[in-house]
PyMOL Python script that loads the backbone (N, CA, C, O; Angstrom):
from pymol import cmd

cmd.read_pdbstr("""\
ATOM      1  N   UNK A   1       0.827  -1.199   0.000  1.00  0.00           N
ATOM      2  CA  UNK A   1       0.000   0.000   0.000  1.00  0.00           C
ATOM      3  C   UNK A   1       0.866   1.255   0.000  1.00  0.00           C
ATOM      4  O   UNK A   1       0.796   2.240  -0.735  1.00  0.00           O
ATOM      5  N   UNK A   2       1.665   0.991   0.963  1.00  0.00           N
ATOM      6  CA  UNK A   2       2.834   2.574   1.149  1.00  0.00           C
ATOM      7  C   UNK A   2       3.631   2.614  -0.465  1.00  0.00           C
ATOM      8  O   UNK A   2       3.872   3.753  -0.866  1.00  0.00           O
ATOM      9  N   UNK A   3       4.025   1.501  -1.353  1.00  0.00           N
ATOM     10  CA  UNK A   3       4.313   1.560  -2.676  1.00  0.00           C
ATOM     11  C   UNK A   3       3.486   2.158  -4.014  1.00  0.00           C
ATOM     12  O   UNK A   3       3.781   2.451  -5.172  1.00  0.00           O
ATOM     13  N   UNK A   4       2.297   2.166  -3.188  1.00  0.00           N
ATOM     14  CA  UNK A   4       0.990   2.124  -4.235  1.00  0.00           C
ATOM     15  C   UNK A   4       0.829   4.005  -4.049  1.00  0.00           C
ATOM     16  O   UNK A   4       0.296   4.567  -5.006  1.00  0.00           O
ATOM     17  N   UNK A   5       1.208   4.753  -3.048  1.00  0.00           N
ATOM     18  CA  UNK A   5       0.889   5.607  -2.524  1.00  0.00           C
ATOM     19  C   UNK A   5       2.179   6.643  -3.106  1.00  0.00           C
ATOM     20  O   UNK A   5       2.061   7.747  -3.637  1.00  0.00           O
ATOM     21  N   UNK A   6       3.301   5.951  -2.836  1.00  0.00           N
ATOM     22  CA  UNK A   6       4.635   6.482  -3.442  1.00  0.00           C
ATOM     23  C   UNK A   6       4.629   6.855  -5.084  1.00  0.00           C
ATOM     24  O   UNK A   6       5.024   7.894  -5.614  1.00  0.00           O
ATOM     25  N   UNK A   7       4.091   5.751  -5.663  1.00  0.00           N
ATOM     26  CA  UNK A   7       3.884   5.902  -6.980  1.00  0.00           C
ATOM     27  C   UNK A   7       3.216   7.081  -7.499  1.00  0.00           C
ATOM     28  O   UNK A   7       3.584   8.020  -8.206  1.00  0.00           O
ATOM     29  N   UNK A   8       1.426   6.545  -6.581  1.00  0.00           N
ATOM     30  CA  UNK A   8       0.788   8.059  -7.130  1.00  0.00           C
ATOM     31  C   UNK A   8       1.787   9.373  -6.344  1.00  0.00           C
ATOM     32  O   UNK A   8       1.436  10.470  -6.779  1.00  0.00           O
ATOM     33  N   UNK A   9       2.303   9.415  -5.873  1.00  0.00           N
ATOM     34  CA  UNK A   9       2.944  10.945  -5.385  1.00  0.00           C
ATOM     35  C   UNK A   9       3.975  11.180  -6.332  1.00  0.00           C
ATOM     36  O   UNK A   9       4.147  12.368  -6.608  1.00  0.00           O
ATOM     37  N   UNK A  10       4.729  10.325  -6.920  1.00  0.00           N
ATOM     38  CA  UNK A  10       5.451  10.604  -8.113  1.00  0.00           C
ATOM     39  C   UNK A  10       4.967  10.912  -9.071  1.00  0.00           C
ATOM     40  O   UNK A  10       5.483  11.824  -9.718  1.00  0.00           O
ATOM     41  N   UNK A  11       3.737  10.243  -9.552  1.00  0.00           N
ATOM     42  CA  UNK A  11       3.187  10.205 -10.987  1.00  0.00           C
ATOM     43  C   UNK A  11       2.686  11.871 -10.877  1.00  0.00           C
ATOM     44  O   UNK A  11       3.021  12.734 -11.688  1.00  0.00           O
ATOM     45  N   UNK A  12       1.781  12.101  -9.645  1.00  0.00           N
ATOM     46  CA  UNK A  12       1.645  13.585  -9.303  1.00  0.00           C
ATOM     47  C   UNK A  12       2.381  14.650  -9.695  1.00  0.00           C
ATOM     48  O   UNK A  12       2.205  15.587 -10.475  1.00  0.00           O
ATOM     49  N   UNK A  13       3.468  14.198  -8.791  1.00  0.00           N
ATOM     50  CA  UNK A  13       4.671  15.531  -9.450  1.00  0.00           C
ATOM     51  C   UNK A  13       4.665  15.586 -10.900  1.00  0.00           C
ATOM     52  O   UNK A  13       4.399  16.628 -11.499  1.00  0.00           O
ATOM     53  N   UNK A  14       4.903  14.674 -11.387  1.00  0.00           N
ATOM     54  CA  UNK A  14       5.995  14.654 -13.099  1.00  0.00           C
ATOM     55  C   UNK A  14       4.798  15.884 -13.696  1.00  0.00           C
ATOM     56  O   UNK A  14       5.000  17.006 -14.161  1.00  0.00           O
ATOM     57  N   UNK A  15       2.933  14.789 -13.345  1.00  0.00           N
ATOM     58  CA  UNK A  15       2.633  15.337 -14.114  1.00  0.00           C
ATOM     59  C   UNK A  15       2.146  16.664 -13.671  1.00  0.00           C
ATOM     60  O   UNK A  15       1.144  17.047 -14.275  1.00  0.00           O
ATOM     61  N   UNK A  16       2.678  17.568 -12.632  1.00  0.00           N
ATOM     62  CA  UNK A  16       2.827  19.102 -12.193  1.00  0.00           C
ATOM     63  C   UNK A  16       4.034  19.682 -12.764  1.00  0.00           C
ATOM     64  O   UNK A  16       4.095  20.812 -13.249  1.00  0.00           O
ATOM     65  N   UNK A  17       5.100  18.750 -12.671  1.00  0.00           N
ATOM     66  CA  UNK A  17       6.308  19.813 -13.558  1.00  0.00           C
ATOM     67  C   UNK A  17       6.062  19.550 -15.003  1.00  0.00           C
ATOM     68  O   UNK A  17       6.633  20.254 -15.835  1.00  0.00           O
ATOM     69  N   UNK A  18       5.287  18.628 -15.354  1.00  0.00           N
ATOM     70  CA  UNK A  18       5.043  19.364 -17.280  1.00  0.00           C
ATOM     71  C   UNK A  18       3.797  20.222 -16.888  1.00  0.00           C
ATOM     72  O   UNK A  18       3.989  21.425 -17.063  1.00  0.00           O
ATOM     73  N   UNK A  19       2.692  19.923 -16.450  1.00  0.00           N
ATOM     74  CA  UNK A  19       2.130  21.094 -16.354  1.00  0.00           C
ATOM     75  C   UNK A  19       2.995  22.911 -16.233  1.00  0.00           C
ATOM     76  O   UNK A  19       2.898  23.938 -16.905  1.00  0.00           O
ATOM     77  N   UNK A  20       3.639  22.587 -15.247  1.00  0.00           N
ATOM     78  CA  UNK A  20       4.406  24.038 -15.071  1.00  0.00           C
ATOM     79  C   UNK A  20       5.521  24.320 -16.279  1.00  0.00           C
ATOM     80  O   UNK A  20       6.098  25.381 -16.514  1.00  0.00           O
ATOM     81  N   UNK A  21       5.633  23.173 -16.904  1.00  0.00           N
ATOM     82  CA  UNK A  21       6.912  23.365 -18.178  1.00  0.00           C
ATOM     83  C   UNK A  21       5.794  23.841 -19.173  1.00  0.00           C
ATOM     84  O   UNK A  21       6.167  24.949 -19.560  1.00  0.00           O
ATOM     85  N   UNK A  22       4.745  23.564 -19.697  1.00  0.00           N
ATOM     86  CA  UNK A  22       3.561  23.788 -20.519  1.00  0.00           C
ATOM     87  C   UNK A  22       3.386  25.408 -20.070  1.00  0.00           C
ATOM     88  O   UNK A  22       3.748  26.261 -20.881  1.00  0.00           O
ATOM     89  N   UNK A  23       2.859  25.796 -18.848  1.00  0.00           N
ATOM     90  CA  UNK A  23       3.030  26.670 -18.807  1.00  0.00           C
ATOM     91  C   UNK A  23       3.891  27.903 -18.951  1.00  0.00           C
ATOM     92  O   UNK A  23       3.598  29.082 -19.153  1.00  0.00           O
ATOM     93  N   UNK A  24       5.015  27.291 -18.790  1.00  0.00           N
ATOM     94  CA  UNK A  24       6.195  28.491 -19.086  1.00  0.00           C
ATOM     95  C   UNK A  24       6.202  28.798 -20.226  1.00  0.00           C
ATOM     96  O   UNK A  24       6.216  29.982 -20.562  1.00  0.00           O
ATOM     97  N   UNK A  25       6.192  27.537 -21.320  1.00  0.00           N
ATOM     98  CA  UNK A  25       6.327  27.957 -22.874  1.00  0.00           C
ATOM     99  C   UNK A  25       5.257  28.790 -23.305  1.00  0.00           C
ATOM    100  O   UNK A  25       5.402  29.809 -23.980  1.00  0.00           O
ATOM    101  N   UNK A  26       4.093  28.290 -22.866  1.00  0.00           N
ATOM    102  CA  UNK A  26       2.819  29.589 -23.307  1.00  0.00           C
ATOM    103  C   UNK A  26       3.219  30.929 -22.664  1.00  0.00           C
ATOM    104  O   UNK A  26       3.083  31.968 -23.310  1.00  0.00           O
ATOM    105  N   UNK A  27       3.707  30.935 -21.412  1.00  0.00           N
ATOM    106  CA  UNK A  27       4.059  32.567 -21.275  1.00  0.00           C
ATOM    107  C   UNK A  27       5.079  33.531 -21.691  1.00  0.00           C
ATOM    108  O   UNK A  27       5.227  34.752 -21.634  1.00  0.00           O
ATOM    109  N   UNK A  28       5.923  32.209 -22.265  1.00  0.00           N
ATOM    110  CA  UNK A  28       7.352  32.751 -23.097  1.00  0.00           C
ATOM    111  C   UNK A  28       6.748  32.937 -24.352  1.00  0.00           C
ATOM    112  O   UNK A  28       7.174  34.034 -24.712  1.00  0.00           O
ATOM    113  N   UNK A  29       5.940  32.468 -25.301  1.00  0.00           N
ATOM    114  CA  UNK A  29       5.484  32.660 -26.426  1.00  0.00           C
ATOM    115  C   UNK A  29       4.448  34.174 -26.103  1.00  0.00           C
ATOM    116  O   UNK A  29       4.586  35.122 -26.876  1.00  0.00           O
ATOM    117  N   UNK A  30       3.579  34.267 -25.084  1.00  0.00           N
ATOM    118  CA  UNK A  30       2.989  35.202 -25.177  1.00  0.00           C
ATOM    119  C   UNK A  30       3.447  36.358 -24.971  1.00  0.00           C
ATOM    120  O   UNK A  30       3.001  37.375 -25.503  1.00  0.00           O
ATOM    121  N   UNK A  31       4.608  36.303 -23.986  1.00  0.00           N
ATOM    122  CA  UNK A  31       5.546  37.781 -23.644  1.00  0.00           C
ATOM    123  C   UNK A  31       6.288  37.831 -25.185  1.00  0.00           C
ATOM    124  O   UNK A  31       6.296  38.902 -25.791  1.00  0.00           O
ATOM    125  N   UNK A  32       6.773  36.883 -25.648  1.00  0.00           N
ATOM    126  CA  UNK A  32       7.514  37.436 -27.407  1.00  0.00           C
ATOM    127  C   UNK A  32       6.537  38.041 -28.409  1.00  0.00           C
ATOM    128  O   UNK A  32       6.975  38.839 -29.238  1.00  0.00           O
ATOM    129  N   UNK A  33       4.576  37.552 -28.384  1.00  0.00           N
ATOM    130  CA  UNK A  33       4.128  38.156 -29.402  1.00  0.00           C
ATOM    131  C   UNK A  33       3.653  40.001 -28.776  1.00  0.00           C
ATOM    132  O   UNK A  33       3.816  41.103 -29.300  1.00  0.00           O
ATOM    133  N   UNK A  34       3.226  39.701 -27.866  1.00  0.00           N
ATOM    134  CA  UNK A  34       2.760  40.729 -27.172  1.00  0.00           C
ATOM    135  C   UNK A  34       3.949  41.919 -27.013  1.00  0.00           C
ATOM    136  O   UNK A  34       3.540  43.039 -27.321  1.00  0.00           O
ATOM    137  N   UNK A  35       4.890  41.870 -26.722  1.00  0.00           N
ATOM    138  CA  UNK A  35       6.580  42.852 -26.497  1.00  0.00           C
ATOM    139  C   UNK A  35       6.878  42.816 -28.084  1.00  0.00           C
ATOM    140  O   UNK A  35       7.366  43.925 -28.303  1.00  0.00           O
ATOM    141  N   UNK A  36       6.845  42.311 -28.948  1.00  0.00           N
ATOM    142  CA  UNK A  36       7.032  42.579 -30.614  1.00  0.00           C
ATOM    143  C   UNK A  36       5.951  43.161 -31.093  1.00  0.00           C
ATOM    144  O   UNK A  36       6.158  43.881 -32.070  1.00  0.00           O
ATOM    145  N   UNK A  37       4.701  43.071 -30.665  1.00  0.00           N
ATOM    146  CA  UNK A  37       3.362  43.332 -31.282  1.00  0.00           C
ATOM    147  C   UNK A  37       3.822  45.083 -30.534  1.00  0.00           C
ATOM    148  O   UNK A  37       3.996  46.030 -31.302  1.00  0.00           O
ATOM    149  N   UNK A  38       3.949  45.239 -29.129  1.00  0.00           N
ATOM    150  CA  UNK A  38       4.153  46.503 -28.832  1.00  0.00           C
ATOM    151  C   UNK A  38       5.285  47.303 -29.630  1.00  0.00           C
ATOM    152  O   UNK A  38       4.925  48.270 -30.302  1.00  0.00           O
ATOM    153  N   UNK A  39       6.521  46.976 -29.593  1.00  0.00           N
ATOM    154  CA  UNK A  39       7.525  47.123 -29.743  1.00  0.00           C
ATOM    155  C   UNK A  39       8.085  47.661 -30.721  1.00  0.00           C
ATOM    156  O   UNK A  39       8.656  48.751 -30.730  1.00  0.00           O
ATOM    157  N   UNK A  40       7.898  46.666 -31.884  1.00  0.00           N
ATOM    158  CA  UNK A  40       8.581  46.397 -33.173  1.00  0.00           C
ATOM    159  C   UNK A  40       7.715  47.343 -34.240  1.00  0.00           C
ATOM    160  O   UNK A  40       6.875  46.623 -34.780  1.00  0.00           O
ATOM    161  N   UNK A  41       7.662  48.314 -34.582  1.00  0.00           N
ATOM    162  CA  UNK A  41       6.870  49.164 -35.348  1.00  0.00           C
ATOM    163  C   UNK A  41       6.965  48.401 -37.236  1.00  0.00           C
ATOM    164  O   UNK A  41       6.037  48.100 -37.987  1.00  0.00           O
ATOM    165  N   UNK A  42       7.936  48.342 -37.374  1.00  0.00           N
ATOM    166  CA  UNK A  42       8.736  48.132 -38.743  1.00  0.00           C
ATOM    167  C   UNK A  42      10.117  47.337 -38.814  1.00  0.00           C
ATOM    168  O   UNK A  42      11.283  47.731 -38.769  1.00  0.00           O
ATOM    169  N   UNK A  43       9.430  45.806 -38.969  1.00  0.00           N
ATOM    170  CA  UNK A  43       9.985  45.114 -38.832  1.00  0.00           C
ATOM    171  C   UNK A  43      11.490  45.030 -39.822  1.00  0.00           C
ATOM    172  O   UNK A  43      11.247  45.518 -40.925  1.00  0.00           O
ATOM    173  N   UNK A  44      12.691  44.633 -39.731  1.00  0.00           N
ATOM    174  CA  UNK A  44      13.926  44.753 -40.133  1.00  0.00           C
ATOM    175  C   UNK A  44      14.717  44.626 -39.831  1.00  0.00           C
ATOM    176  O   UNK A  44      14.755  44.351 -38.632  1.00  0.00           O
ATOM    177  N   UNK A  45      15.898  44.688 -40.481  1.00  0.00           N
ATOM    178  CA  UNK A  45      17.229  43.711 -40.327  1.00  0.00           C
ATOM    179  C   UNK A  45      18.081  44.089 -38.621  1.00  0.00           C
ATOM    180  O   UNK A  45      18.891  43.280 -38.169  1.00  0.00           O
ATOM    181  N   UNK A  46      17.806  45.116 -38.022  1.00  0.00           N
ATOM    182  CA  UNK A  46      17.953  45.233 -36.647  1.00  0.00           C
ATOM    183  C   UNK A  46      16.828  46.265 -35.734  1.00  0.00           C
ATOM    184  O   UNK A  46      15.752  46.818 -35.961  1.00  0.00           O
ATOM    185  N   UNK A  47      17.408  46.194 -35.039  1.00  0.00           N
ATOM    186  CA  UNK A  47      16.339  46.918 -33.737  1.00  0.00           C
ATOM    187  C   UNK A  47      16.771  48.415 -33.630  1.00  0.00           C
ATOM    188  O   UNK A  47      17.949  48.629 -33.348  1.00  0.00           O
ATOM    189  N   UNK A  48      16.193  49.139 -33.767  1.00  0.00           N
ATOM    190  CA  UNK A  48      16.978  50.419 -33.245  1.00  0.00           C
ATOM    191  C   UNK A  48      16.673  50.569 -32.108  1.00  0.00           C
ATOM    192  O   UNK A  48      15.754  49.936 -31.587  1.00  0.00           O
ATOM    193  N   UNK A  49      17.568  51.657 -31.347  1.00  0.00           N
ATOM    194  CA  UNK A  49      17.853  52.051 -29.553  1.00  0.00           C
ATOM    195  C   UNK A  49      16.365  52.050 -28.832  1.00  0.00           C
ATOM    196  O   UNK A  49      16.285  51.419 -27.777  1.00  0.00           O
ATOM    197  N   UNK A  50      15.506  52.531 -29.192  1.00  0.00           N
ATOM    198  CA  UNK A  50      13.941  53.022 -28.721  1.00  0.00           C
ATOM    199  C   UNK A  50      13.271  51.013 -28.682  1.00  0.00           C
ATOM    200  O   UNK A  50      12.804  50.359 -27.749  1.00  0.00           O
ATOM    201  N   UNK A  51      13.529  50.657 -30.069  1.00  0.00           N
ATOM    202  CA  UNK A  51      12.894  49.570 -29.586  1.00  0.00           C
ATOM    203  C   UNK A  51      13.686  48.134 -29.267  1.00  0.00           C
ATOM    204  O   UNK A  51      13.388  46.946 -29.142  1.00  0.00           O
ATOM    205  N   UNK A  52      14.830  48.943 -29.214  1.00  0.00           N
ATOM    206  CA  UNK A  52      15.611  47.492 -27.868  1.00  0.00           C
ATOM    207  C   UNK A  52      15.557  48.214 -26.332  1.00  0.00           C
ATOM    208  O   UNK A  52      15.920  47.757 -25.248  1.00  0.00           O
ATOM    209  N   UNK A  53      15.214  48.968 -26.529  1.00  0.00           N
ATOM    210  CA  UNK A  53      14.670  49.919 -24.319  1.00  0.00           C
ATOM    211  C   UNK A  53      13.211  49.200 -24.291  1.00  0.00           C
ATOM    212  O   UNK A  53      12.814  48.589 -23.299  1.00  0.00           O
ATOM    213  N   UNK A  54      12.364  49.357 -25.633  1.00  0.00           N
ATOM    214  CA  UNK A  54      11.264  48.633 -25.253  1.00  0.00           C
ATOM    215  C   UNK A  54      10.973  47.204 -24.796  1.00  0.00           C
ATOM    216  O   UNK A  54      10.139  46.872 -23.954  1.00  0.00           O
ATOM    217  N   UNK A  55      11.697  46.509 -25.405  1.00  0.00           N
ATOM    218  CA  UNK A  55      11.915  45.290 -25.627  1.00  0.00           C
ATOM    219  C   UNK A  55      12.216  44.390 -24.197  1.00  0.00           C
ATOM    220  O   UNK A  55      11.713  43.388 -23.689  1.00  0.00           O
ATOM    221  N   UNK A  56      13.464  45.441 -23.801  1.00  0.00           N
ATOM    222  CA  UNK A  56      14.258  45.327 -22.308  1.00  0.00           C
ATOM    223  C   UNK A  56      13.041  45.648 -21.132  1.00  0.00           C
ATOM    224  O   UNK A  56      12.901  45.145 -20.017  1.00  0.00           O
ATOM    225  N   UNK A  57      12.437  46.418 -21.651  1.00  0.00           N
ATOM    226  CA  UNK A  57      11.596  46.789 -20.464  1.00  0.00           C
ATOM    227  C   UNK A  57      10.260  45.954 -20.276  1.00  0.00           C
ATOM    228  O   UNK A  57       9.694  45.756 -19.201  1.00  0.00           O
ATOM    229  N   UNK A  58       9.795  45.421 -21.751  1.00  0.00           N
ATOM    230  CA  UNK A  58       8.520  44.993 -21.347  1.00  0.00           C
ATOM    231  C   UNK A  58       9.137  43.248 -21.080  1.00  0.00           C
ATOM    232  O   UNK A  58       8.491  42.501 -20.345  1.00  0.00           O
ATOM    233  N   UNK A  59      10.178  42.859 -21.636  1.00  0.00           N
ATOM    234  CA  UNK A  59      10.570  41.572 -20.934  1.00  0.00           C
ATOM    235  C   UNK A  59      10.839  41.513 -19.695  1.00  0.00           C
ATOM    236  O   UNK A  59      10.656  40.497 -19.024  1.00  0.00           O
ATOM    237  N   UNK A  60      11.550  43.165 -19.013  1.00  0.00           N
ATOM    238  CA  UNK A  60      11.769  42.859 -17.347  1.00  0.00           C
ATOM    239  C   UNK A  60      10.513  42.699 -16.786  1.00  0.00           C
ATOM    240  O   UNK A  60      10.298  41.856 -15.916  1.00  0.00           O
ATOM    241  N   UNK A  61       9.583  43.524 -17.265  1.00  0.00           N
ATOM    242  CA  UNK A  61       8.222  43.396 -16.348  1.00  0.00           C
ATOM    243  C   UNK A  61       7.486  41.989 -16.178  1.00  0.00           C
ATOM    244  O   UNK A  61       7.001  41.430 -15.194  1.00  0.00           O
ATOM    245  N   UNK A  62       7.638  41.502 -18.038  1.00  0.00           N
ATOM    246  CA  UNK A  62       7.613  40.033 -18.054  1.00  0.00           C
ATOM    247  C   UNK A  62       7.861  39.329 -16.584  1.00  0.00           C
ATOM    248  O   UNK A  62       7.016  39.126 -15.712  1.00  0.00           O
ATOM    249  N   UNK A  63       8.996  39.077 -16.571  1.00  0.00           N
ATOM    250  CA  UNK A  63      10.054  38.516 -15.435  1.00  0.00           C
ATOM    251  C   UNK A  63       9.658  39.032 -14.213  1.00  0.00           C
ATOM    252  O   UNK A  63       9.590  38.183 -13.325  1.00  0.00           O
ATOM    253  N   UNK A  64       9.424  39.971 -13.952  1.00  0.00           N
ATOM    254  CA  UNK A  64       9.133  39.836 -12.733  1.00  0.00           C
ATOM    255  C   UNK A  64       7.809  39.409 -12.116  1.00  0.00           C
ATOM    256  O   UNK A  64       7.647  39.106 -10.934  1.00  0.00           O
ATOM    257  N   UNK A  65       6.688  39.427 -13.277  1.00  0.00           N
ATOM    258  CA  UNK A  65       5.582  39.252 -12.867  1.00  0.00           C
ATOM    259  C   UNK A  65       5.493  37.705 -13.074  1.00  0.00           C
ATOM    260  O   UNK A  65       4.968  37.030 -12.189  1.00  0.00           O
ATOM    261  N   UNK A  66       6.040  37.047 -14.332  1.00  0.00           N
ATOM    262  CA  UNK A  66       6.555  35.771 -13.875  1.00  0.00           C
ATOM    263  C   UNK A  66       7.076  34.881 -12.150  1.00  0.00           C
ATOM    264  O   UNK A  66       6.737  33.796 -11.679  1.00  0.00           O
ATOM    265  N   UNK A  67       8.129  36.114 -11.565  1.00  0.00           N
ATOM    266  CA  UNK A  67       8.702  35.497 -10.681  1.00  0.00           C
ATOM    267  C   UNK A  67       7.681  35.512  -9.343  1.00  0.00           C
ATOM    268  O   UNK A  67       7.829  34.845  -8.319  1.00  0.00           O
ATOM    269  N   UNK A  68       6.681  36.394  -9.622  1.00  0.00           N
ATOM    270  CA  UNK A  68       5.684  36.329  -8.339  1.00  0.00           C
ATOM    271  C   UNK A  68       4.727  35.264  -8.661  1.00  0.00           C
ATOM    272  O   UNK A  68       4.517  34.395  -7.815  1.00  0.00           O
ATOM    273  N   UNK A  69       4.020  35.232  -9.990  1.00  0.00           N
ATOM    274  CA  UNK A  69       3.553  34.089 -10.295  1.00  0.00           C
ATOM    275  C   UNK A  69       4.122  32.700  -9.714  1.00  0.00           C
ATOM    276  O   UNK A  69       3.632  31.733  -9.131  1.00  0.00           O
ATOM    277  N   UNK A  70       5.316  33.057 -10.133  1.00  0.00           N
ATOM    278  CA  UNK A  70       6.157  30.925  -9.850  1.00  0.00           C
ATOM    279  C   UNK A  70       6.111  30.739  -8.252  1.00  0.00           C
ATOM    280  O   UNK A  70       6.058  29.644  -7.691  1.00  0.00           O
ATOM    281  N   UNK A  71       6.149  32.409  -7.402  1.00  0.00           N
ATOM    282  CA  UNK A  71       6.308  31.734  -6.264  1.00  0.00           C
ATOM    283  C   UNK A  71       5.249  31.659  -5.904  1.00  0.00           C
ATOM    284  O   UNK A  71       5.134  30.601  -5.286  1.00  0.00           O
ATOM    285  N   UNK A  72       3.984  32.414  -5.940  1.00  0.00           N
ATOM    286  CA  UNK A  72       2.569  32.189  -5.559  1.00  0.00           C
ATOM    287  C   UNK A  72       2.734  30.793  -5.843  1.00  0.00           C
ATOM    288  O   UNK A  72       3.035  30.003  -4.948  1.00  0.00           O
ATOM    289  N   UNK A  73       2.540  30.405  -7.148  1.00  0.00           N
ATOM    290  CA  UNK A  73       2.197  28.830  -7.464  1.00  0.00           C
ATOM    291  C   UNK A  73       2.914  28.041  -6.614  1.00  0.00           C
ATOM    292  O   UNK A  73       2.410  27.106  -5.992  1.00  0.00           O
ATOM    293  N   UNK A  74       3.900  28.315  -6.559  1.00  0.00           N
ATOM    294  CA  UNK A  74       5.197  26.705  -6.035  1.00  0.00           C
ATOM    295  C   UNK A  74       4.663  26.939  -4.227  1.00  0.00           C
ATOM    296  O   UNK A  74       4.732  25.978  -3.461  1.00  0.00           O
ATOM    297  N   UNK A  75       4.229  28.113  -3.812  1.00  0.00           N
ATOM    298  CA  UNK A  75       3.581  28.337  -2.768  1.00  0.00           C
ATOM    299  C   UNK A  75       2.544  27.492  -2.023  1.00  0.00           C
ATOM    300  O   UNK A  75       2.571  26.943  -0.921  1.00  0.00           O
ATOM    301  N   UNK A  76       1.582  27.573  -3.031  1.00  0.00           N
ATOM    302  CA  UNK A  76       0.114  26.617  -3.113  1.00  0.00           C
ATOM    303  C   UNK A  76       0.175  25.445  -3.485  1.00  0.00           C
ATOM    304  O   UNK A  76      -0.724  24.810  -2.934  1.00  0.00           O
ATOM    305  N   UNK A  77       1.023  24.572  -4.411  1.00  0.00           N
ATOM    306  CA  UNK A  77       1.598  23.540  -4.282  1.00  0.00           C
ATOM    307  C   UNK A  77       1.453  22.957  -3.126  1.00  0.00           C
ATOM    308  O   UNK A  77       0.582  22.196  -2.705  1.00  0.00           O
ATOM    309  N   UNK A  78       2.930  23.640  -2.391  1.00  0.00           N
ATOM    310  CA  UNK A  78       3.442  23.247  -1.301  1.00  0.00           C
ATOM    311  C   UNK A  78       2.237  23.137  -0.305  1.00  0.00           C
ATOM    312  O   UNK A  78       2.361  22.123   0.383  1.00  0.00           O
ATOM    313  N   UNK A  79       1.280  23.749  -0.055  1.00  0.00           N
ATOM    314  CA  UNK A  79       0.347  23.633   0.855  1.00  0.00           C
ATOM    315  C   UNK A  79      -0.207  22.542   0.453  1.00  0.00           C
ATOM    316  O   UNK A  79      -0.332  21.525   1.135  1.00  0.00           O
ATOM    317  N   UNK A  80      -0.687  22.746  -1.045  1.00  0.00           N
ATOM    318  CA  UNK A  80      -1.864  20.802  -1.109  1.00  0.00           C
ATOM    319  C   UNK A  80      -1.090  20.012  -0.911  1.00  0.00           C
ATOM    320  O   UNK A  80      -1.599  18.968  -0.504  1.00  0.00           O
ATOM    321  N   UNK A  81       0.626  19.977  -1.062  1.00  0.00           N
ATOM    322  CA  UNK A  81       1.275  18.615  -0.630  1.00  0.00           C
ATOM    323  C   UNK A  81       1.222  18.058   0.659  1.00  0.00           C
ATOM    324  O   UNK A  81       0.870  16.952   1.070  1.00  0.00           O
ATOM    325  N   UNK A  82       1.809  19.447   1.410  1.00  0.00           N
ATOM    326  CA  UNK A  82       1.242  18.946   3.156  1.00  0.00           C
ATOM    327  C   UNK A  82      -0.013  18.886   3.621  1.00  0.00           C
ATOM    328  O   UNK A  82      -0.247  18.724   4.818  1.00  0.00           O
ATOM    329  N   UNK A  83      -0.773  18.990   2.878  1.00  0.00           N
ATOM    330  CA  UNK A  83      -2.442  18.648   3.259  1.00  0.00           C
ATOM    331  C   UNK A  83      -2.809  17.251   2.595  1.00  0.00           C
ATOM    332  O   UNK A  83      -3.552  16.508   3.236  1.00  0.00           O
ATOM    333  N   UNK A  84      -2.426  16.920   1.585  1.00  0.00           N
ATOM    334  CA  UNK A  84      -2.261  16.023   0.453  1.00  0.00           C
ATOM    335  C   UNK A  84      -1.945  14.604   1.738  1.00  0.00           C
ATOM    336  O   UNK A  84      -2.675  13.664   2.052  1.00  0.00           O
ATOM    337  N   UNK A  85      -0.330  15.057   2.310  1.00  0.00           N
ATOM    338  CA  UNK A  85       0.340  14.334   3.206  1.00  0.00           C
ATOM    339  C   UNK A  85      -0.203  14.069   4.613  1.00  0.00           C
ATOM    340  O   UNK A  85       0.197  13.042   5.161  1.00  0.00           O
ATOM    341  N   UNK A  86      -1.226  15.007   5.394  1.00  0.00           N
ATOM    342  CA  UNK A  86      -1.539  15.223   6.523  1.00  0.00           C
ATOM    343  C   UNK A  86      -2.917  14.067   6.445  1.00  0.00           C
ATOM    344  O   UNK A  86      -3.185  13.282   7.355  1.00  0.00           O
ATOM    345  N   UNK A  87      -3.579  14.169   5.321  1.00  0.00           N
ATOM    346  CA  UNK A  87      -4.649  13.330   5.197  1.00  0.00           C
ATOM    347  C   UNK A  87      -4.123  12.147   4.863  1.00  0.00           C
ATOM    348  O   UNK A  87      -4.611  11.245   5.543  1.00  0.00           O
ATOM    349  N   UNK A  88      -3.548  11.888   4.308  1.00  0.00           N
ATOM    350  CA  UNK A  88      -2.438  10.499   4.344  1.00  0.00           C
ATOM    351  C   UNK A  88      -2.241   9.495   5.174  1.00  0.00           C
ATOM    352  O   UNK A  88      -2.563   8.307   5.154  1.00  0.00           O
ATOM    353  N   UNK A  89      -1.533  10.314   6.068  1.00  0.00           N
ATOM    354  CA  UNK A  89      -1.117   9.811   7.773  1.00  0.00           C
ATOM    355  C   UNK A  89      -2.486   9.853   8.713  1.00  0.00           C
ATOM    356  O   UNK A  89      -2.432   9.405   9.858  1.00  0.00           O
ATOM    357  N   UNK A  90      -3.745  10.422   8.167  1.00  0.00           N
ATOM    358  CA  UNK A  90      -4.577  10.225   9.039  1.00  0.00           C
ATOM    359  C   UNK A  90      -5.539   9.110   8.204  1.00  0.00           C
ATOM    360  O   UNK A  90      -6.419   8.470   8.779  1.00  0.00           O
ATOM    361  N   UNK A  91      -5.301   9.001   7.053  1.00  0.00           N
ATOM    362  CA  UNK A  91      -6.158   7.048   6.783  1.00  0.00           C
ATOM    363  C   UNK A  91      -5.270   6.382   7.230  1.00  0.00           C
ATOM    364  O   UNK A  91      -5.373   5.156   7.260  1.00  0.00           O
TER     365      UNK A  91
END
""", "prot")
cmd.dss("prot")
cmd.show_as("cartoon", "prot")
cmd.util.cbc("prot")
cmd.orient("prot")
């Protein structure tokens, strides 16, 4: 039973870190159309100064709003695991 239990808690994870890998690529694809869609007026063989500041800036904001996202999430995770675990030990 404790094998049967191990398993599903593995199978759990994997399939939370492709979930969260799935997710990253959709938000990396959406910060590239959205920061070019802003950005890029006239598209061509380089960037000029105005729209590589844009570029820089709407990817930092990207990133950071990313990094509150990952920790909210990896946050709430962590809670259903020890609740996940607490009900566990009490069947």
């Amino acid at each position: 039973m404790a094998d049967e239990n191990y398993d599903k808690g593995e199978v759990m994870t994997q399939v939370r870190q492709q979930i969260a890998l799935a997710n990253a690529q959709e938000m990396l694809s959406k910060m590239t159309e959205k920061c070019f869609r802003k950005c890029i007026s006239k598209p061509g063989k380089a960037l000029d100064g105005s729209e590589q500041r844009c570029i820089t800036q709407c990817m930092d904001r990207f990133l950071d709003t990313w990094n509150l996202v990952s920790r909210t999430y990896g946050n709430r995770l962590e809670r259903e695991q020890n609740a996940m675990q607490s009900e566990n030990l009490l069947n």
